[in-house]
C-alpha positions in Angstrom: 10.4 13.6 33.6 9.2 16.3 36.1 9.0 20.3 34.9 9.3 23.1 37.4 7.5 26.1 36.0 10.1 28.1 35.4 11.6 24.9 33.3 8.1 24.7 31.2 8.6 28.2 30.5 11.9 27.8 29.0 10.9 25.1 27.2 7.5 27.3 26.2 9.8 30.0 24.8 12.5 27.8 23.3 9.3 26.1 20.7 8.4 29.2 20.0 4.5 28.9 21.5 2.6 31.5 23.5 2.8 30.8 27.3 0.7 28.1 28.7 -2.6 29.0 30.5 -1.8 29.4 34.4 -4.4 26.5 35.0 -2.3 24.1 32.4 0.7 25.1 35.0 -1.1 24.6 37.9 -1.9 20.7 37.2 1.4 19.7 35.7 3.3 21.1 38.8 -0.2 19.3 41.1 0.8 16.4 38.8 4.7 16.7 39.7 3.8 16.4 43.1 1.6 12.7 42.9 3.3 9.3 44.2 2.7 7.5 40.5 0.4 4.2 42.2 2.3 1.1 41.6 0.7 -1.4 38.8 1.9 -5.3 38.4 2.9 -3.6 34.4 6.2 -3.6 33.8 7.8 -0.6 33.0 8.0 0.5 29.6 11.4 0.0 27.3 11.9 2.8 25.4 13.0 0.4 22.5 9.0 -0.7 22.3 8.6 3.0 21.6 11.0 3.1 18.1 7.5 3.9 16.0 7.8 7.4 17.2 11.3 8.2 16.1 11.6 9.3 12.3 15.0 9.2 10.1 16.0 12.7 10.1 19.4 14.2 8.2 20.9 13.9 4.6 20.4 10.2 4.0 20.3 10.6 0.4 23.9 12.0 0.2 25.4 8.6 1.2 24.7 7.9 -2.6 27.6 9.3 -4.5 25.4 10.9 -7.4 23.2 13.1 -4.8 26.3 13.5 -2.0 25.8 17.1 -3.0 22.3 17.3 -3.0 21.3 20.1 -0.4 18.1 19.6 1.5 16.1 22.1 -0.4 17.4 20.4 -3.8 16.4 16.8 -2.7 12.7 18.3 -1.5 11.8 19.4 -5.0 8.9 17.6 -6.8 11.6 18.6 -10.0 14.6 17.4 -8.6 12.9 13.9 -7.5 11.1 13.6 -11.3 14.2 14.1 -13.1 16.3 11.7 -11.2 13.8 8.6 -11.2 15.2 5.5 -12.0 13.3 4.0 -15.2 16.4 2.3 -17.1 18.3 -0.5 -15.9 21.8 1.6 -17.5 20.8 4.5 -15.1 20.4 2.3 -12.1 24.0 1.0 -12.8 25.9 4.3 -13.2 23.9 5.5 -10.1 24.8 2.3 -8.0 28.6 2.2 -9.0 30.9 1.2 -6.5 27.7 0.4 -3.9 26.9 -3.1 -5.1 28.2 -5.8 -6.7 28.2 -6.4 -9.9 27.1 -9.8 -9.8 23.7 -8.3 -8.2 23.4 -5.8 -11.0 23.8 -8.9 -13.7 20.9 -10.5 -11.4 18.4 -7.3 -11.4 19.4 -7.6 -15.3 17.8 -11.4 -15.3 15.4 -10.5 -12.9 14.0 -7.1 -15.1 14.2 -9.8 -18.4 11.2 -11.5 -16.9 9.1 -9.0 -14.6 5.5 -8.1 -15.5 6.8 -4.5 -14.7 9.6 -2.0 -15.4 11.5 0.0 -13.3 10.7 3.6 -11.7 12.5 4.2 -8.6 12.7 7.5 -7.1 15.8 9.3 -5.6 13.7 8.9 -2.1 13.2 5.3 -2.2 17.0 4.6 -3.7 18.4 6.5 -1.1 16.5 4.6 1.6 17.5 1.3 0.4 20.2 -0.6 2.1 22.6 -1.4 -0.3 25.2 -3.5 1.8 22.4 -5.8 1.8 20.6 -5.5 -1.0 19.1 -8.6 -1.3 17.4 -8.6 2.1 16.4 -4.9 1.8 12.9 -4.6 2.7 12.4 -1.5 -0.7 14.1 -3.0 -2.9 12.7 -6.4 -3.0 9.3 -4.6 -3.5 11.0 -2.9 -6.3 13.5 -4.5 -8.4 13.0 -8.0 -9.3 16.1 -10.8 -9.2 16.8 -14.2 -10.6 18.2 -15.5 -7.2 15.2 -15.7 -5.5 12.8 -16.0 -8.3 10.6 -19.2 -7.4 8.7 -20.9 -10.3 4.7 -19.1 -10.3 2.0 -21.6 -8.9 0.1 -23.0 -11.4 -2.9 -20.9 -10.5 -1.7 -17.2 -11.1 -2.4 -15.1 -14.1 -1.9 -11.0 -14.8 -5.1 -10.3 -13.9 -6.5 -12.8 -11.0 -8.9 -10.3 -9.7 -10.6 -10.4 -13.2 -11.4 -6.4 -13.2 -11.6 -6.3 -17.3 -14.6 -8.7 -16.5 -16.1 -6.3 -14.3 -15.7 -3.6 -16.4 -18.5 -1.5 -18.2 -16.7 1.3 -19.8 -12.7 1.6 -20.5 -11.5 2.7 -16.9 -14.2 1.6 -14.6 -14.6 -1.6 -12.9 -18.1 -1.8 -11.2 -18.2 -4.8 -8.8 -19.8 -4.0 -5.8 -22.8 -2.8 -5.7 -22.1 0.8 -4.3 -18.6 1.2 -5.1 -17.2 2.2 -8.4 -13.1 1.8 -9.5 -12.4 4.8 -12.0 -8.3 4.1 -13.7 -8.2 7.7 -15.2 -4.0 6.7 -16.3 -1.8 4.1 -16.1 1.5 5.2 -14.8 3.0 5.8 -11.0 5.2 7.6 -9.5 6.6 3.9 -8.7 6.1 0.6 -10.5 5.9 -1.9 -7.7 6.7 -5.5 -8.6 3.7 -6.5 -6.6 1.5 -4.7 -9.3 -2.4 -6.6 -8.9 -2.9 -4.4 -12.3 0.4 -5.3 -14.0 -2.1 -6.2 -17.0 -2.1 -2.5 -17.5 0.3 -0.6 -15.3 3.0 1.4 -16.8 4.9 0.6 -20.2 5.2 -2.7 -22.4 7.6 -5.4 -20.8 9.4 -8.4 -22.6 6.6 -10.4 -21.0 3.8 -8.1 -20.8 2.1 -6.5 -23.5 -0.4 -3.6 -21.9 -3.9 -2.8 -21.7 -3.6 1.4 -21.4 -5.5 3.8 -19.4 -4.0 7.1 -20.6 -4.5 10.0 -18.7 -7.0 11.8 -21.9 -10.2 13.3 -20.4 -12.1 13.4 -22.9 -12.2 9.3 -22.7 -13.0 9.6 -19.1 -16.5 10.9 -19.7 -18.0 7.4 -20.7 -17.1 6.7 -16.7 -18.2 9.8 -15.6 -21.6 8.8 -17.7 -21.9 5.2 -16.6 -21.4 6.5 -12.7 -24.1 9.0 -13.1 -26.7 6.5 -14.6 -26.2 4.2 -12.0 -28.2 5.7 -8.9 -26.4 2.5 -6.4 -23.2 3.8 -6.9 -22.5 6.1 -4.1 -18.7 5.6 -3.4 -15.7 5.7 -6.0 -12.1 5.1 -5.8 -9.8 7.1 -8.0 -6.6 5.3 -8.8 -5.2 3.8 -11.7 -1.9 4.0 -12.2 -1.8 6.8 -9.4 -3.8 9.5 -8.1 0.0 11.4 -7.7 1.1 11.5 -11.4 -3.0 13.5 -12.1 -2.1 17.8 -12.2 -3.6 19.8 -9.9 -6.4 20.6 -12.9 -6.8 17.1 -13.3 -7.3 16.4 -9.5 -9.9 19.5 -9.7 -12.1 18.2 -12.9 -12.3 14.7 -11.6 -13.1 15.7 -7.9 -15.9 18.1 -9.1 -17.7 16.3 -11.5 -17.8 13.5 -9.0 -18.8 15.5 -6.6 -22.1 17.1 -8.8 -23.4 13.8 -9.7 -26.3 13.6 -6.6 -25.9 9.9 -5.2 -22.0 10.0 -4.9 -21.4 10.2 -1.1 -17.0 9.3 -0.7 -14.4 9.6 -2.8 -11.1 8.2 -2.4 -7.5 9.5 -4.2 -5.8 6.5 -4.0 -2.0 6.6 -4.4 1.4 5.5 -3.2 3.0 8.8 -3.6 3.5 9.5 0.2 5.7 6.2 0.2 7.7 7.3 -2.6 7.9 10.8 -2.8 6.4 12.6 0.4 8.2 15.8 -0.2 5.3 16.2 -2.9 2.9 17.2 -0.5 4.9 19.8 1.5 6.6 21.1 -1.8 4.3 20.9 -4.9 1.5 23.3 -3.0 -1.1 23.2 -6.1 -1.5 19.6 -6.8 -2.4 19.6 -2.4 -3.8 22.3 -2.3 -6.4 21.0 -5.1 -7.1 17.8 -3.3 -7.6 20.2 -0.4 -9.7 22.0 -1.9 -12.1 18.8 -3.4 -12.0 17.9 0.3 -13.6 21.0 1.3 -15.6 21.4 -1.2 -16.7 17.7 -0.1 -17.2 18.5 3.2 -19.3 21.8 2.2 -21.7 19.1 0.3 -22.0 16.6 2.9 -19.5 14.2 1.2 -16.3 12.3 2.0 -13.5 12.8 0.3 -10.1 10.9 1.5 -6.5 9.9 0.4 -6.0 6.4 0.5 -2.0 5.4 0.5 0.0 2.5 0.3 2.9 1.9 3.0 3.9 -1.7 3.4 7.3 -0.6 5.5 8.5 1.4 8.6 11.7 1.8 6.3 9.6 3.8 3.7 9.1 6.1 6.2 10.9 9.3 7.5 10.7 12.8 9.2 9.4 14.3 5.4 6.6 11.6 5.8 5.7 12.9 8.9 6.0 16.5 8.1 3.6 15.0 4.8 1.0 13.5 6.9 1.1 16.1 9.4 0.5 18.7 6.9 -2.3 16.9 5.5 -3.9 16.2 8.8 -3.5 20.1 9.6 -5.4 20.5 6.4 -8.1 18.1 7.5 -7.2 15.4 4.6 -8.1 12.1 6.2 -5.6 9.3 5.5 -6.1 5.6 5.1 -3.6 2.9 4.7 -3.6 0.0 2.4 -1.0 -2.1 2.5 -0.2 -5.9 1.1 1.5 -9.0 2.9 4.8 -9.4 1.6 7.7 -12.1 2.2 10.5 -10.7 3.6 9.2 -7.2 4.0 6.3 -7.2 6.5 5.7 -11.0 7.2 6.3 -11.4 10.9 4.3 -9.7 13.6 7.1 -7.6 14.9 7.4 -5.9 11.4 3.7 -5.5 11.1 3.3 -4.2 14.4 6.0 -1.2 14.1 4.3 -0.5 10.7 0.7 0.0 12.3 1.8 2.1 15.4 3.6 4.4 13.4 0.9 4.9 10.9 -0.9 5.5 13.4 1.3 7.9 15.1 1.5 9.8 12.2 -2.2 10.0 11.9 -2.9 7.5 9.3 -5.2 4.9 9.9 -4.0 1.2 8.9 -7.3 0.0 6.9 -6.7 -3.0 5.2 -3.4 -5.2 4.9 -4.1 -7.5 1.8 -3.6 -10.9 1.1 -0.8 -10.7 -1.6 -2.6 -11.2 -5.1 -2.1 -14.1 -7.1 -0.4 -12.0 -10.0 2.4 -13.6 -12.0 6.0 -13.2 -11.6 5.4 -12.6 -7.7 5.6 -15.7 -6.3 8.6 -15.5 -3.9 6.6 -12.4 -2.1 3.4 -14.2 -1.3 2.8 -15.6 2.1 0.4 -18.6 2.9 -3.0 -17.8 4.5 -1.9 -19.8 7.8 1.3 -17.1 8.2 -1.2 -14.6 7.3 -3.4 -15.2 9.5 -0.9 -15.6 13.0 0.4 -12.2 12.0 -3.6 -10.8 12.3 -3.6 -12.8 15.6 -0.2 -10.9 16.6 -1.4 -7.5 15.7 -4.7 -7.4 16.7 -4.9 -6.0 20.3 -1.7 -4.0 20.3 -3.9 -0.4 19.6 -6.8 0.6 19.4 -9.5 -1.0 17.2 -10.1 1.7 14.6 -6.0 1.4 14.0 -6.1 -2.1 14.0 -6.2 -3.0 9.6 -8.5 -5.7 8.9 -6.7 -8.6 6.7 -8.1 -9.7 3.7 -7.7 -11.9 0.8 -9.4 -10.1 -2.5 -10.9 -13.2 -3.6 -9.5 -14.0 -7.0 -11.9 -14.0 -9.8 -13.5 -11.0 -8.8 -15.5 -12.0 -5.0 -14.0 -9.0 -3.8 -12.4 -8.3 -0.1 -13.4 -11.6 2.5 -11.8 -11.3 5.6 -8.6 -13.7 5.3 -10.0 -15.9 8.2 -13.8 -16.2 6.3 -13.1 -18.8 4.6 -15.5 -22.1 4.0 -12.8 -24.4 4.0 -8.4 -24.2 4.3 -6.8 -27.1 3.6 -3.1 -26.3 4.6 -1.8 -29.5 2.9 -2.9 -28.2 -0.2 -2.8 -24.7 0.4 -6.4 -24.4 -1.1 -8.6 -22.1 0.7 -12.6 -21.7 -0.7 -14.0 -18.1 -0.1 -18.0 -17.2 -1.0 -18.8 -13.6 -1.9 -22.5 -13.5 -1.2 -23.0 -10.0 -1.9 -21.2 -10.4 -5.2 -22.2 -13.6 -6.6 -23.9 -15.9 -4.1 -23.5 -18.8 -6.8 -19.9 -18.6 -6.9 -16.8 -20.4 -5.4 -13.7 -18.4 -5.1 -10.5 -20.0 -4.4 -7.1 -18.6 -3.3 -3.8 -20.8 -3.8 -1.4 -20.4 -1.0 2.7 -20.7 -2.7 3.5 -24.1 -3.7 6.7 -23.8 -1.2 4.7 -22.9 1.6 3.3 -26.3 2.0 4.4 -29.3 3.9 6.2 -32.4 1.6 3.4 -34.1 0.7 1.3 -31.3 -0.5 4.3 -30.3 -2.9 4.1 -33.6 -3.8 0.7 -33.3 -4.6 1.3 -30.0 -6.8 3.6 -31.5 -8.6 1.8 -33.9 -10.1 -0.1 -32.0 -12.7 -2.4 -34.8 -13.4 -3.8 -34.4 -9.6 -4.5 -30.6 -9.8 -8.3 -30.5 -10.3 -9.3 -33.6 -8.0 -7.0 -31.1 -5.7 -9.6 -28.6 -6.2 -12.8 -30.8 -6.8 -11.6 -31.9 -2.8 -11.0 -28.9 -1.4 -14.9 -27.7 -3.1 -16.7 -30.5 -1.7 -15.2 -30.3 1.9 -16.2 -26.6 2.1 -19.8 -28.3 1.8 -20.7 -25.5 -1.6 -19.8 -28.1 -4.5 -23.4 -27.2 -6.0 -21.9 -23.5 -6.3 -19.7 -22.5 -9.6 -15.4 -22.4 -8.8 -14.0 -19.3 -10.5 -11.4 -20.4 -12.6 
């Protein structure tokens, strides 16, 4: 669209902004003047261009319990707190007359065997679709049902990334050689049923009995010890649980002691928060402004210090997301994106795609998409390595390279992240892939399992003959040509 001057002025004054330099005028109207060259491109449909548009209005009030909820109500940190979901009787009076009661009976069954509880906040309820619940990007990342429950692959445990293994001191796990994980709690503002740490995350299920992380300082100084004798360690990831559910003092006390201890170079919050509960950000000004603050106070010593956050949807996302990021950004808070493969919610390139260029609109680079962890009670969300690895195909090229995540599979067992396509050896009857981690453990084998109903006949066949499974295994070593090398079990 072309702008006279006296149009760009208008426009100048209607935003509110001081009047643009003469020489910004000058070359929009030369601009307005150029014959745009013809190209052999076609031209661009504004459809292509969705990642830039971001829900806007009162889409909470279409649940009945918040259809009075004004806009300044529904952006309190307070209002969002109080009215998270955590009991399956409040998620059935707040649902009433939205859903079926036959799905409510089948989150019921579903919640009976889940490795975690609920914790839903008014944000992400209101976001879900729930005409169609059951194909509703949020909630099956959420709340669990028997419908579509498929029977867990032989293979997966609560803790296939073995981080208790790994770990010197209650809440640290030190397994690569520079990097540190410090758990300083064990709750979220969001229990996802995807959980890689549903060993520890959140309260006791009817499954699950806990390891705990609770949020007491005075346990965290055998970390902050351990960190500070170890001179490799120069980069440490604060999660847990969730960066989010720390106060502002908390945010302060771990940030600067970190930040004292001479070797440490980055630091990473890591939390899903800005999924979950943006308004956070924009409306709880002293837990940002003390991650600001460690950020600058970062920056003054030379250091990194980032948020690391966890979309896995563009339908997690909305205008008070990008009034979250932007405010961050403006703050000069750098953002990274985590996210994991999951069935039905970002499994095809199209979905992946819209997720990466609007990250990346907003100013949050798309790091890593995971391989989805071989964690119990989560087999109907994990995709095969081979789908996994035409999505990377599909995605890479469609943006730049530093916004283009990088897929991995965290090899279970504790090798750590391998790119999903480094593998020794995929067999895709058998949905065995072998993965080595030299720079964790060059004598070890790690093996991923892809889901048993990913595979063709006769490798269900083969799977479900228990008597077969380790000359399934023994096969898949020897063909990656490591067999002298120890499998991870």
């Amino acid at each position: 669209m072309n702008y006279s001057k006296d149009e760009i002025t208008l426009i100048n004054e209607a935003e509110k902004v001081s009047d643009l330099p003469d020489i910004i005028l000058n070359a929009i109207e030369v601009m307005n003047e150029i014959i745009i060259p013809t190209t052999d491109k076609e031209a661009v449909d504004y459809d292509s261009l969705e990642h830039r548009s971001f829900l806007k209005g009162p889409f909470w009030q279409k649940i009945p319990a918040f259809s009075q909820v004004t806009l300044e109500e529904f952006m309190e940190t307070k209002f969002q707190n109080k009215n998270t979901v955590t009991k399956l009787a409040d998620l059935r009076n707040l649902l009433k007359g939205l859903v079926d009661e036959r799905f409510l009976e089948d989150v019921e069954s579903g919640m009976a065997e889940a490795p975690m509880n609920i914790r839903l906040s008014p944000y992400i309820l209101s976001l879900i679709d729930w005409s169609d619940p059951y194909n509703d990007p949020l909630r099956i990342q959420f709340l669990p049902v028997s419908l579509t429950k498929i029977a867990d692959h032989p293979k997966l445990t609560l803790d296939s990334l073995h981080e208790q293994d790994d770990s010197p001191v209650s809440g640290l796990v030190h397994r690569y050689h520079d990097k540190a994980l410090f758990l300083p709690l064990d709750v979220c503002p969001v229990y996802c049923r995807f959980c890689t740490r549903s060993y520890a995350i959140g309260s006791d299920t009817d499954s699950v009995s806990k390891v705990n992380f609770k949020p007491i300082p005075k346990n965290w100084y055998g970390a902050f010890a351990y960190i500070a004798s170890r001179p490799e360690i120069e980069d440490v990831v604060i999660s847990g649980g969730d960066a989010y559910m720390l106060v502002p003092e908390r945010i302060r006390q771990i940030g600067e002691t970190l930040l004292e201890i001479p070797h440490i170079r980055r630091i990473r919050f890591a939390t899903k928060g800005p999924a979950v509960m943006p308004m956070k950000i924009l409306t709880e000004t002293a837990w940002t402004d003390a991650l600001v603050d460690i950020v600058n106070l970062g920056r003054e010593k030379g250091k990194e210090v980032a948020l690391h956050t966890h979309f896995n949807s563009v339908n997690e996302i909305t205008d008070i997301t990008r009034e979250a990021m932007l405010h961050l950004f403006q703050k000069g808070v750098k953002v990274r994106n985590q996210s994991v493969l999951i069935r039905g919610v970002n499994d095809t390139a199209e979905k992946m795609i819209q997720l990466v260029r609007q990250l990346s609109y907003m100013n949050v680079q798309p790091y890593y998409v995971y391989q989805h962890d071989m964690v119990q009670g989560t087999e109907d969300l994990r995709t095969s390595v081979a789908e996994t690895l035409e999505i990377e195909r599909a995605v890479r090229g469609v943006t730049a390279g530093f916004n283009t995540p990088t897929f991995v599979t965290d090899a279970p067992g504790g090798g750590g992240k391998r790119g999903v396509h480094s593998y020794d050896y995929y067999d895709r009857t058998t949905g065995i892939s072998v993965y080595r981690s030299p720079s964790v453990d060059d004598q070890k084998l790690y093996l991923y399992f892809d889901p048993i109903h990913t595979l063709p006949v006769e490798g269900r066949k083969m799977w479900a003959d228990e008597s077969l499974h380790d000359d399934l295994i023994q096969n898949a070593v020897n063909a990656s040509g490591y067999q002298h090398l120890t499998v991870v079990s």
